[in-house]
C-alpha positions in Angstrom: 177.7 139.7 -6.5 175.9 142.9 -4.4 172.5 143.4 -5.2 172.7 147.0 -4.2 172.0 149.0 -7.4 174.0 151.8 -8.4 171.3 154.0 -7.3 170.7 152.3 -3.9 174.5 152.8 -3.5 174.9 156.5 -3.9 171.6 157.0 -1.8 173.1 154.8 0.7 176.2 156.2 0.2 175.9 159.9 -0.4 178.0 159.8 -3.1 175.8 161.4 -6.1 172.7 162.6 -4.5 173.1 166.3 -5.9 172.8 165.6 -9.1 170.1 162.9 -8.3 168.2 165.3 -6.4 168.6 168.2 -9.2 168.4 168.7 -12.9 169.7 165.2 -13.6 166.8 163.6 -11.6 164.3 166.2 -13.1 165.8 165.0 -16.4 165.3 161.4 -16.2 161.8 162.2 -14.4 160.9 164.1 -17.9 162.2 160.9 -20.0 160.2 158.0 -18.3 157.3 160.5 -18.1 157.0 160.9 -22.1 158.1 157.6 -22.4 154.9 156.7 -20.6 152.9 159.0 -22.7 154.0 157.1 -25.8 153.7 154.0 -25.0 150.3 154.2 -24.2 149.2 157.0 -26.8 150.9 155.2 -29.5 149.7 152.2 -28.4 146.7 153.0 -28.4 146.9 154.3 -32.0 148.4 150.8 -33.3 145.6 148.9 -31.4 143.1 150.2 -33.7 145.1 150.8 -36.7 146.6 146.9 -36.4 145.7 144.7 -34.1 142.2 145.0 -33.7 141.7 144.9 -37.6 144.8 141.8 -37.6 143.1 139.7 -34.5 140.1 139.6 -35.7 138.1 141.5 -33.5 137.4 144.6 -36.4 134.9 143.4 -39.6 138.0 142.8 -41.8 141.8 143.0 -41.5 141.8 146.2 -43.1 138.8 147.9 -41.2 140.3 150.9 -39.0 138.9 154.6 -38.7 135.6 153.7 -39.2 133.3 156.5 -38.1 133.6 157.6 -34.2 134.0 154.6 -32.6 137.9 154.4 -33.6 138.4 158.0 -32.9 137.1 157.9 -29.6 139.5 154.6 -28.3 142.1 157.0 -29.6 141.1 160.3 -28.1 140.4 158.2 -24.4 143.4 156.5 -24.6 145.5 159.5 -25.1 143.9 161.1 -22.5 145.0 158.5 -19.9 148.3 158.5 -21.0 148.4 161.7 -20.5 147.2 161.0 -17.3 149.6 158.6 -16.2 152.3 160.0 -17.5 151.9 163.1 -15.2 151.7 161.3 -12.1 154.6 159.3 -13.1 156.9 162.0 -13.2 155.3 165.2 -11.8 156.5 165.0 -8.3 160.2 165.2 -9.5 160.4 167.7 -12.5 156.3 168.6 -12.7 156.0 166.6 -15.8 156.3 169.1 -18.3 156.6 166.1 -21.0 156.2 168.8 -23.9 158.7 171.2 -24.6 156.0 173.4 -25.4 154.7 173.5 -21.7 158.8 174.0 -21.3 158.8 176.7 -23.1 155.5 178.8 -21.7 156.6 178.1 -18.4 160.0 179.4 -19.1 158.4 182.6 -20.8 155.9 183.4 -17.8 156.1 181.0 -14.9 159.9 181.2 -13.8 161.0 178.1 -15.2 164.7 178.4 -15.8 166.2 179.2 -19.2 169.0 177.3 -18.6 167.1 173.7 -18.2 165.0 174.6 -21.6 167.5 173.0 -23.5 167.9 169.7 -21.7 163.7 169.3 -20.7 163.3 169.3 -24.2 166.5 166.7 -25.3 164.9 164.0 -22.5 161.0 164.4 -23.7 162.2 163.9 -27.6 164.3 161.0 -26.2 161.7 159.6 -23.9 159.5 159.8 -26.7 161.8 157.7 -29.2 162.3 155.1 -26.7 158.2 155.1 -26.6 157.9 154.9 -29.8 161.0 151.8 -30.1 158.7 150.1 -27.4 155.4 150.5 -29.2 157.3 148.9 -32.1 158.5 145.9 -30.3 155.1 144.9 -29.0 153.4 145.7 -32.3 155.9 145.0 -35.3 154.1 142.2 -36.2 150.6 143.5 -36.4 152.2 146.2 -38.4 153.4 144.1 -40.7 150.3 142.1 -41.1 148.1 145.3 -41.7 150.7 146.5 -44.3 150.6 142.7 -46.6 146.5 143.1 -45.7 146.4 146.3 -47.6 149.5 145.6 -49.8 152.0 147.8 -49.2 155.2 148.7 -48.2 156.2 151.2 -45.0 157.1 153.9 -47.4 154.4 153.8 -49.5 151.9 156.5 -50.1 149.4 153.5 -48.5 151.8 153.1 -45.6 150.6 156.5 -44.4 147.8 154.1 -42.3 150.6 152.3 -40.5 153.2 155.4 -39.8 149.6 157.3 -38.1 150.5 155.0 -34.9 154.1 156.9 -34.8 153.3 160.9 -35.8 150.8 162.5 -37.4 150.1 164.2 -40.7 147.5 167.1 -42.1 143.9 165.9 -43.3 143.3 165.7 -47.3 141.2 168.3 -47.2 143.8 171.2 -46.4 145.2 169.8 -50.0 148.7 169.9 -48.9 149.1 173.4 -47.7 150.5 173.6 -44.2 148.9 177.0 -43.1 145.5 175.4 -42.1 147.6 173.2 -40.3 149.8 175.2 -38.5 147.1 177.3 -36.7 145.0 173.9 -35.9 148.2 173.1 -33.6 148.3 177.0 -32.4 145.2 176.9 -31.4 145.2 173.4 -30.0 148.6 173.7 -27.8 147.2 177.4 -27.1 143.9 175.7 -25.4 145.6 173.0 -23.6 148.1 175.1 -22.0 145.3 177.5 -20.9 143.6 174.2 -19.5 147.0 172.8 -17.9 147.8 176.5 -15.9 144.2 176.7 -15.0 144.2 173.2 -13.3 147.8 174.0 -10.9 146.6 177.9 -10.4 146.1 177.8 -6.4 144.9 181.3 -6.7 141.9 179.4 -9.4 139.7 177.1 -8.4 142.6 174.4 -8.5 142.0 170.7 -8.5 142.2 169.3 -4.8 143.2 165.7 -3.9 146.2 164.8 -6.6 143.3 165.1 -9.3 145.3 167.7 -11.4 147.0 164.6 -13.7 143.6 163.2 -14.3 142.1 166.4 -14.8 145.0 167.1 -17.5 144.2 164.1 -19.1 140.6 165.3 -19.9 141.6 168.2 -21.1 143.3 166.5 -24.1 140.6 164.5 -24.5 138.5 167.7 -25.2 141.3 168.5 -27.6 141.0 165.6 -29.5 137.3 165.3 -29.3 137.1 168.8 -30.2 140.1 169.5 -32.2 142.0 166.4 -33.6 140.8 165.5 -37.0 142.7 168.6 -38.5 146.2 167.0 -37.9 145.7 164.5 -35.1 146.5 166.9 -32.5 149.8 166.4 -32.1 150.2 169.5 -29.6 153.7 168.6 -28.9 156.4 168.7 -30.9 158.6 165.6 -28.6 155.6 163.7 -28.8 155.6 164.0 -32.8 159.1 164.2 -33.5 161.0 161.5 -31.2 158.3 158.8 -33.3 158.7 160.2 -36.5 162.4 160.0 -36.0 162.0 156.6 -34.9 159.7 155.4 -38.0 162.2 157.3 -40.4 164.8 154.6 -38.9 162.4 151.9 -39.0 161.4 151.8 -42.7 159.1 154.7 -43.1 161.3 157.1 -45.1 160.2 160.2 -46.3 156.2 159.8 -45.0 158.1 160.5 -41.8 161.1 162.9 -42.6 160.8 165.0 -44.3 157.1 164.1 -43.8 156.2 164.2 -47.4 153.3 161.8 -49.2 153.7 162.3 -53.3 150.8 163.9 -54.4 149.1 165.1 -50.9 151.6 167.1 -48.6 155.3 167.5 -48.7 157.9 168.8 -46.0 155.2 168.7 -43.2 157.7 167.8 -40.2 157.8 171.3 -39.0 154.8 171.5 -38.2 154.2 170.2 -35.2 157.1 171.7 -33.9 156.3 175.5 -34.5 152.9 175.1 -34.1 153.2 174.1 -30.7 155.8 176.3 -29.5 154.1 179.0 -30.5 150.7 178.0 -29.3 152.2 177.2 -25.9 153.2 180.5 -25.4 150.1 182.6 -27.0 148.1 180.3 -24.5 150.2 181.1 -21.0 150.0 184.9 -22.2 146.1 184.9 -23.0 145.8 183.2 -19.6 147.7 185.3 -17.8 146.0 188.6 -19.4 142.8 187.6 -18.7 142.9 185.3 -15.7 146.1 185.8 -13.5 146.4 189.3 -13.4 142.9 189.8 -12.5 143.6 187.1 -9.7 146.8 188.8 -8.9 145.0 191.7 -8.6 142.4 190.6 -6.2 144.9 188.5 -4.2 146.9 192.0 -3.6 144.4 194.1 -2.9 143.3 191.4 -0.1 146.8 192.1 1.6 146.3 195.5 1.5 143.3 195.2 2.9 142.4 194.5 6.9 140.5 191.6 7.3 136.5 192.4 7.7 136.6 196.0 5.7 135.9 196.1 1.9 138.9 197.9 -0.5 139.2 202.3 0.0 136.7 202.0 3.0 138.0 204.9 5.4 137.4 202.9 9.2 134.9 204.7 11.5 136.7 206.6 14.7 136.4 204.5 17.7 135.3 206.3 21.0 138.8 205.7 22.8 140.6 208.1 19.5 138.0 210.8 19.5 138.5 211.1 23.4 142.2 211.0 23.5 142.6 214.6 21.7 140.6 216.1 24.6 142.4 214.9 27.2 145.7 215.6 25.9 144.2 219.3 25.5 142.3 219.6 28.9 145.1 221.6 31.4 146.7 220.5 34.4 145.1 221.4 37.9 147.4 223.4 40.1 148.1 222.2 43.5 146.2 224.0 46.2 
């Protein structure tokens, strides 16, 4: 039996390296890099919803969310995810791992329109596989939390447990989606703002391979800032491949349609729009009122010779107020 991979073979072998070393390798760049985002954002979720509260180390079984000390394990642990995720997979298709970075960049930084379409289908895949994988390492802890509390997976109670997969609005928006909606706008509209701000060159860009971690804090600010709303999704793979994948695993309609009797209903769509349209409102307002000016500036140094400030008319040198004089003195005649 060879121990030469299929992959080691058509490197070694030439055979498939074109589609290795185009959009098919971006593609499975973008799936393992959201795969690594949720396995570690989600699992950080279901370490403080489950099994801190189910190993003991929380004051009961049932004690999660308490104050900031929860939120902040979540919001830091999302952030190196985040993190992680982009040095994964950002030296092969940039780690997008949001189609809503997809779709900005497509809109205003010369992404193709034609790979769109299949960034987007290997982040919400990579993110269901995260998701499965959170699942297998935690099912048990889930399970315990739910008989601790007594309840089922689809029952308005189960609404703790499904929070590790996708997210859902806060109680006080009473069910209406609008408030919602423009939390993630404004929240995917921030952190692509951040994201372009980090890679700009022309910017004060982060040196030494620090732009991952850098991204990483900025959705930590988000979440710090931002997330109680609707837990800051910002992403629609990163909320729709888990809530797919906790519809399929027993949590029914608290994950699609996203409905909870009695405190929101259809809510699924909404960390989809949201962050598409965020994404692009952000890249816009950045490029209004940062890269053109920079544009700007970086143009008008090209025009420019080096060591003379922009419409300055240089001084004549002696050599070019002379020449006109001798071209005009007139020849001697030979004696």
């Amino acid at each position: 039996m060879s121990d030469i991979s299929p992959l080691r073979n058509a490197v070694r072998n030439g055979s498939g390296l074109k589609r290795l070393g185009g959009t098919w390798g971006e593609l499975l760049a973008e799936f393992l890099g959201t795969f690594v985002l949720i396995s570690f954002g989600d699992g950080v979720v279901a370490m403080a919803v489950a099994a801190l509260p189910g190993s003991g180390r929380a004051a009961t079984s049932t004690t999660i969310f308490m104050a900031a000390g929860d939120w902040l394990l979540i919001a830091w642990g999302w952030a190196l995810a985040v993190a992680l995720a982009v040095y994964v997979a950002g030296g092969v298709s940039g780690a997008h791992i949001n189609p809503a970075v997809t779709v900005a960049f497509a809109v205003r930084r010369k992404f193709p329109w034609r790979k769109v379409g299949p960034y987007i289908v290997a982040q919400v895949l990579g993110a269901f596989a995260g998701a499965a994988m959170v699942y297998l390492l935690y099912f048990n802890a889930i399970d315990a939390y739910n008989k601790a509390v007594g309840t089922g997976r689809g029952d308005a109670k189960g609404l703790a447990s499904y929070s590790i997969f996708a997210t859902f609005p806060a109680p006080y928006f009473n069910g209406n989606p609008t408030g919602p909606l423009i939390d993630q706008i404004v929240g995917t509209a921030f952190l692509v703002i951040f994201v372009v701000a980090i890679i700009d060159m022309r910017n004060t860009a982060v040196q030494a391979n620090l732009g991952p971690f850098m991204i990483g804090l900025a959705v930590a600010a988000i979440g710090i800032s931002l997330g109680a709303n609707a837990g800051y999704a910002i992403n629609p793979a990163r909320d729709f491949g888990p809530r797919l994948f906790a519809w399929l695993a027993g949590w029914g309609q608290t994950a699609l349609p996203g409905t909870v009797d009695g405190a929101f209903s259809w809510y699924f769509w909404v960390p989809i729009v949201g962050p598409l349209v965020g994404g692009v409102i952000g890249v816009l307002i950045y490029d209004w009122f940062i890269g053109d000016v920079l544009n700007a500036r970086a143009r008008l140094q090209e025009s420019t010779p080096p060591g003379r400030a922009g419409g300055e008319t240089p001084p004549a040198t002696e050599a070019e107020t002379s020449v006109p004089e001798t071209r005009a003195a007139p020849k001697r005649r030979a004696a």
